[in-house]
C-alpha positions, 0 to 999 in steps of 0.5 A: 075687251078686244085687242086693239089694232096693232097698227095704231100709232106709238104714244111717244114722249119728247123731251128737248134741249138744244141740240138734241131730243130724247124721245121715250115710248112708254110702252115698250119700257120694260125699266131695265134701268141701263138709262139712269145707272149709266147717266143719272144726271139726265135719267131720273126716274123717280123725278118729273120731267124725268129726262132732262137733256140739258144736263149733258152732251148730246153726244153722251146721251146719245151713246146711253140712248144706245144702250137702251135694248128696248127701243123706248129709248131713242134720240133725234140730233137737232140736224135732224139725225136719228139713230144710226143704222145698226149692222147685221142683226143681233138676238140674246136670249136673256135666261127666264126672259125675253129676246132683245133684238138689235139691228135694222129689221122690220116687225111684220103682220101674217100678210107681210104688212110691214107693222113697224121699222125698229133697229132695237126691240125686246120680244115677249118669249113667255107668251104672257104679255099683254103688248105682244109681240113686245115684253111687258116683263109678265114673264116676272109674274108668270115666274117663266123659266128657260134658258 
């Protein structure tokens, strides 16, 4: 099965309510859970729509939003307003995992292509992931170990 090309556009899901949209990119959820263990009112998994943005402050969801180190998560305020820009650049090396990264910074193709803006991003480090350079949690099956 070919590859495919790693310029196509993102698959997002929006949810809304007055002030504020959640957006959620289904691809690049690893379900390290910090949405619903942090505000399980609005974030429910286990339910349909699982987001439910009217069941808080915009800006509560907003700062769980944050918390999100994959990037699936963001927000878009109902003035337009997306997620702040973060300072400096920041990678953790999660023991057996991948590398959340989180900061303002650019994924880049081997010519310099800009493939896509990201302020929050987890990065496969198994080399075993079939959304590379994005973990999918393959690491888990691969039972991949480093520190």
């Amino acid at each position: 099965m070919p590859d495919e090309p790693r310029h196509k556009e993102p698959h997002k899901k929006a949810y809304k309510a007055e002030a504020i949209t959640v957006h959620w990119e289904p691809r690049l959820c690893i379900h390290t859970g910090h949405c619903f263990r942090n505000l399980g009112a609005v974030f429910q998994p286990w339910d349909q729509p699982w987001v439910k943005p009217d069941r808080t402050t915009p800006e509560r969801i907003a700062e769980v939003v944050r918390l999100c180190p994959t990037g699936a998560l963001q927000f878009e305020t109902l003035d337009g307003h997306e997620q702040p820009e973060i300072e400096g650049l920041e990678v953790k090396v999660i023991p057996d995992g991948p590398l959340y990264v989180r900061g303002n910074f650019e994924l880049r193709a081997d010519d310099g292509t800009v493939l896509r803006r990201m302020n929050r991003a987890t990065l496969c480090r198994c080399g075993q992931s079939q959304n590379k350079p994005f973990c999918d949690n393959s690491h888990l099956e691969a039972q991949f170990r480093a520190d």
